[in-house]
C-alpha positions as CSV (number, residue, x, y, z in Angstrom):
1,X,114.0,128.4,71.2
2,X,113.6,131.8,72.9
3,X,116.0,134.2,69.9
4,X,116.9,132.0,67.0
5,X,114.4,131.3,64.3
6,X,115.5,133.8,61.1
7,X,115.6,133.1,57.8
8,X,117.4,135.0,55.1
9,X,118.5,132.9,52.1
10,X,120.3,130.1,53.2
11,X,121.3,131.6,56.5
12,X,119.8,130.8,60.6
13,X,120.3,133.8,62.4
14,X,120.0,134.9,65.7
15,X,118.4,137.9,66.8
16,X,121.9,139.8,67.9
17,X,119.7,142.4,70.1
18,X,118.2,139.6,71.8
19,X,122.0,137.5,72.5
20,X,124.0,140.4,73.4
21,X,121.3,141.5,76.2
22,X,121.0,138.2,77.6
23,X,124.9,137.3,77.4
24,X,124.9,140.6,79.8
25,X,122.6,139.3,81.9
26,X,124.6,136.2,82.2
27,X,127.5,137.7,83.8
28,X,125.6,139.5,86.0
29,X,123.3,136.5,86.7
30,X,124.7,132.9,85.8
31,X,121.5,131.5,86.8
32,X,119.6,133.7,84.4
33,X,117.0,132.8,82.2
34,X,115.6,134.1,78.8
35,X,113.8,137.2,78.7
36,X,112.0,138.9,76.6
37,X,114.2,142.1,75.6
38,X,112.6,143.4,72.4
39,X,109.0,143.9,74.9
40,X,111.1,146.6,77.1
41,X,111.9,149.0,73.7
42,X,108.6,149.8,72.6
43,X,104.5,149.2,72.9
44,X,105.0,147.1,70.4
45,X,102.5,149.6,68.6
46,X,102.8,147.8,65.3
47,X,101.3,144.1,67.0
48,X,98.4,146.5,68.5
49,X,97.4,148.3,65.4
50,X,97.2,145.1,63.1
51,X,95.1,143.2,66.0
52,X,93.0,146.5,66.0
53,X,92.7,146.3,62.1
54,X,91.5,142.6,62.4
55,X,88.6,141.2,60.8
56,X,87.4,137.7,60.1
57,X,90.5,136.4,57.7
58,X,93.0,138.3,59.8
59,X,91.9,136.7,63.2
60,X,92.3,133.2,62.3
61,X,95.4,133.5,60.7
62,X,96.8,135.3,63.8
63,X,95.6,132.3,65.4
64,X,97.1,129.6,63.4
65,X,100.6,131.3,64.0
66,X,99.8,131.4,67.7
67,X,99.2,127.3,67.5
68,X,102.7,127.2,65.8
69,X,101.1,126.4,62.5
70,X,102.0,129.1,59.3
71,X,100.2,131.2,56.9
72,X,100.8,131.8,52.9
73,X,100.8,135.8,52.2
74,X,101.8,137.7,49.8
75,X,104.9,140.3,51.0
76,X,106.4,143.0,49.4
77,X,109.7,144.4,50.7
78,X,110.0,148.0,49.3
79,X,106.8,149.2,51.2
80,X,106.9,152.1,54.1
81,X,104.5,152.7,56.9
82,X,102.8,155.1,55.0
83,X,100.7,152.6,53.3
84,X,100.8,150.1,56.7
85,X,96.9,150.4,57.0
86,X,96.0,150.4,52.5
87,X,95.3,146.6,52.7
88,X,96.0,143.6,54.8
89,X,99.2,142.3,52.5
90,X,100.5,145.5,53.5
91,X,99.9,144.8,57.6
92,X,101.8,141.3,56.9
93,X,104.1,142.7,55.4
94,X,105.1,145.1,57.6
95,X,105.3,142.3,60.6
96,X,107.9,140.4,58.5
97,X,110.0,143.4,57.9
98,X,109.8,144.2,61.6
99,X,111.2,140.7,62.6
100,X,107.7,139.5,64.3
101,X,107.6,137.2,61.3
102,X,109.7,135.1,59.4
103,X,110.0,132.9,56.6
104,X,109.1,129.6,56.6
105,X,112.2,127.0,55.8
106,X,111.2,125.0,52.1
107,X,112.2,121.8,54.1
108,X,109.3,122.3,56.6
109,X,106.6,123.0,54.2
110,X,103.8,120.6,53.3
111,X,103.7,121.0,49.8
112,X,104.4,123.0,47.2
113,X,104.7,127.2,47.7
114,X,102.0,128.6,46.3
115,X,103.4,131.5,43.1
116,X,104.0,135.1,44.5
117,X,103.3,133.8,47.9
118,X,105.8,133.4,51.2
119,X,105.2,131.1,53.9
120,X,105.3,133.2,57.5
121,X,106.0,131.8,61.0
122,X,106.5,133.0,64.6
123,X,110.0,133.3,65.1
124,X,110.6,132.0,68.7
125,X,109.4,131.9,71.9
126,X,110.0,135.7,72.4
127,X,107.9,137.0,69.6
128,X,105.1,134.4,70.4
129,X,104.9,135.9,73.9
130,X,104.5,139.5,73.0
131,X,101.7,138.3,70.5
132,X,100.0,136.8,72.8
133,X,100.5,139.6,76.1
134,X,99.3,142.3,73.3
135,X,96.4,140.0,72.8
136,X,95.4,140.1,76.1
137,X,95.7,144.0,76.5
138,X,93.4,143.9,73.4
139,X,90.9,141.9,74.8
140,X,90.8,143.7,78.5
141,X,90.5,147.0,76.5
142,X,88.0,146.0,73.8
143,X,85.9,143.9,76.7
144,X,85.3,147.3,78.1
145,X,84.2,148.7,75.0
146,X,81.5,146.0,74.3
147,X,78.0,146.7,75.3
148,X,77.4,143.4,77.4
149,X,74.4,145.2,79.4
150,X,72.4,142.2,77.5
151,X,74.7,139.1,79.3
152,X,74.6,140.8,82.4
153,X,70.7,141.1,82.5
154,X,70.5,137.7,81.5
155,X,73.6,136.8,84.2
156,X,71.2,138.3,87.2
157,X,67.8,137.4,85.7
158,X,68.6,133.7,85.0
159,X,68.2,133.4,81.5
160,X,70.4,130.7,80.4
161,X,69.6,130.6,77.2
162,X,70.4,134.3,76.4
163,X,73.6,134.2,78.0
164,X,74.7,130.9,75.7
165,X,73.6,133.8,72.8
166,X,75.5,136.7,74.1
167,X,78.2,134.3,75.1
168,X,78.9,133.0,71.7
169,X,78.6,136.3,70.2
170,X,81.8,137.8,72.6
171,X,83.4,134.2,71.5
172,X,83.0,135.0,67.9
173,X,85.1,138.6,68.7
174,X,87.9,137.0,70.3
175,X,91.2,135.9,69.1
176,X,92.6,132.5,70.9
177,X,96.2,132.9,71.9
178,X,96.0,129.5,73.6
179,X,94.8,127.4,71.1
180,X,91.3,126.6,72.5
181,X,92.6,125.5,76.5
182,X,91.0,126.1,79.6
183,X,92.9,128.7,80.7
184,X,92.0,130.6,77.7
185,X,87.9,130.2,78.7
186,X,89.0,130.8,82.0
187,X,90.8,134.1,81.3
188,X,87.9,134.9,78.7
189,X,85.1,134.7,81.4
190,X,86.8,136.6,83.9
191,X,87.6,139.4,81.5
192,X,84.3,140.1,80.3
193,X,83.3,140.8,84.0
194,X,86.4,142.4,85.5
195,X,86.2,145.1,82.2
196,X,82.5,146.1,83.8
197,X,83.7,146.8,87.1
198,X,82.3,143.2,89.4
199,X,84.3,142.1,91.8
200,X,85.8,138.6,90.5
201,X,86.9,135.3,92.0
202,X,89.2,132.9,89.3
203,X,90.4,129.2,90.3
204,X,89.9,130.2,94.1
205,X,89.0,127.9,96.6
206,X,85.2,127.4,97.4
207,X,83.3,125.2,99.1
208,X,84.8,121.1,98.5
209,X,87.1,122.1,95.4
210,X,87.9,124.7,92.8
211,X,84.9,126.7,91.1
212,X,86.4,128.2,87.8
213,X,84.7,131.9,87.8
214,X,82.6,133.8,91.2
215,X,81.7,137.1,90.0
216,X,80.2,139.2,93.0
217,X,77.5,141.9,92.8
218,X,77.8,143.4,96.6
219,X,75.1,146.2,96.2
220,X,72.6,144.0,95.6
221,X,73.9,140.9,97.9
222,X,74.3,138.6,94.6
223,X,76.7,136.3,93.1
224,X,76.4,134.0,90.0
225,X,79.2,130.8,90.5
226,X,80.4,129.4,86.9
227,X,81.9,126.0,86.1
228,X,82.8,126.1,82.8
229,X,84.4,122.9,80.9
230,X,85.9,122.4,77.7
231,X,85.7,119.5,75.2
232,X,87.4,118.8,71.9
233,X,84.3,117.7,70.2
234,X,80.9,119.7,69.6
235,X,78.7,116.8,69.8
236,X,79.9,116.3,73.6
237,X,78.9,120.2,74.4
238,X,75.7,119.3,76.1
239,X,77.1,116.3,78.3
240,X,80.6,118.8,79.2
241,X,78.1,121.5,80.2
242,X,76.0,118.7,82.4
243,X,78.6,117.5,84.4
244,X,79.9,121.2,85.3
245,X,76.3,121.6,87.0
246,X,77.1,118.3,88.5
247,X,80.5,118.9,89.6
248,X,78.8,122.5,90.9
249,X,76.6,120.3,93.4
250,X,79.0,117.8,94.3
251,X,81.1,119.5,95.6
252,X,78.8,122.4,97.6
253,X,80.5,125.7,95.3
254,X,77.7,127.3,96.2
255,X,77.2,126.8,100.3
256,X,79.4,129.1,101.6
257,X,77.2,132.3,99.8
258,X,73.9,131.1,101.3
259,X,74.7,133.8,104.6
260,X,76.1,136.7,102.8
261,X,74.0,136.8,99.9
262,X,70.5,137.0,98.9
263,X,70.8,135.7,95.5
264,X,73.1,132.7,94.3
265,X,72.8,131.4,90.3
266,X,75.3,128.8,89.5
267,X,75.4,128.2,85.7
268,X,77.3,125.1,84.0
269,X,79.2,126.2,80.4
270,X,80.9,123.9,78.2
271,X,83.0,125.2,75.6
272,X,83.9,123.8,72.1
273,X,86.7,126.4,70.1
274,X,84.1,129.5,69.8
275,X,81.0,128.2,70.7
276,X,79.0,127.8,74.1
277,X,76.4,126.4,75.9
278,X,74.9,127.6,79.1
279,X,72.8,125.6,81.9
280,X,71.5,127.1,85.2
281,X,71.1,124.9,88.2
């Protein structure tokens, strides 16, 4: 699961950098588990200029391979890094002569190959994980790049609606490495605050349960509580975003504020893939 996964021909192979390193650790360490290896020889540079290079067609085939799912692209295996950034056949390329890719086996196609094309796939579990932690550099760094003064005036002036718009805008920018789960929305909301500098509360215990997102504006004694939900279908996004309000009084998030601040908003957002809505109580 974690090193095998290559295709060449007719041939499974191993990666033998990966084996080696973790046979070593074995003697040190019987009890030791799989690591990521290839992460602790580079910056994986070549992962962070393709995501960088991204547009519309490149982000959601980087997120079908991150479901487990494959693409069809056309590769060509003479080309050098001189001509990595010339067109975006090129950038696939260069992942599946780097090993971050590999050929799909015929046997596990559905249907037939398309001509001149190659079916690509996520090795293993290794590769998968350094997709998805360069990801999540990408996203803390390009959060703090995006003007969200817009969300944040909208956050502190209680404008729901506008922060469903700005919301689903920053959605539309993003690149799921989680397939659309919670934890992904969870991670997505905190990082859009943390990358301006507010002081932020995720999953920590408040008042009767769990509020999802507490982001904290000490200078001016304010804090705005979030419960955000997620559902698999978009008719459902008003109801999911109704019961996080609900769940929000139910269970008292906001009661322990009312001393030390002068200013709580508590907002309910449902999620469906990368869309939004937003409710204020």
């Amino acid at each position: 699961m974690w090193y095998d996964g290559y295709h060449f021909g007719d041939f499974d192979v191993y990666c033998p950098w990966d084996v080696m390193n973790y046979l070593l650790d074995l003697q040190r360490n019987p009890k030791a588990k799989p690591a990521s290896y290839w992460k602790n020889t580079s910056d994986n540079a070549i992962i962070r200029s393709f995501i960088d290079y991204a547009g519309g067609t490149i982000t959601k085939k980087l997120e079908t391979l991150l479901a487990g799912g494959y693409i069809f692209q056309r590769v060509d295996e003479g080309l050098t890094y001189d001509y990595l950034h010339s067109s975006e056949d090129n950038l696939w390329s260069i992942l599946y002569l780097t090993g971050y890719l590999t050929r799909l086996r015929k046997q596990e196609l559905d249907g037939e190959l398309p001509e001149g094309m190659t079916a690509l796939v996520i090795p293993n579990a290794e590769i998968k994980e350094i997709f998805e932690t360069t990801i999540i550099r990408w996203f803390d760094d390009s959060a703090k790049t995006w003007n969200r003064s817009a969300l944040f005036n909208a956050v502190w002036g209680g404008d729901s609606e506008e922060i469903t718009r700005e919301m689903n805008t920053l959605l539309r920018k993003t690149i799921s490495y989680h397939d659309y789960k919670e934890d992904f929305y969870h991670a997505f909301l905190a990082g859009i605050f943390t990358g301006a500098g507010y002081m932020v509360d995720s999953n920590k215990e408040h008042g009767e349960g769990r509020s999802d997102v507490v982001v904290y504006d000490e200078i001016n004694a304010r804090v705005a509580v979030f419960e955000a939900k997620y559902t698999k279908n978009l008719e459902k996004l008003e109801n999911a975003c109704d019961a996080a309000l609900e769940q929000i009084d139910e269970r008292m998030y906001a009661k322990e504020y009312e001393d030390d601040y002068d200013q709580i908003l508590c907002y309910g957002i449902s999620f469906f893939k990368k869309r939004c809505r937003v409710k204020k109580k």
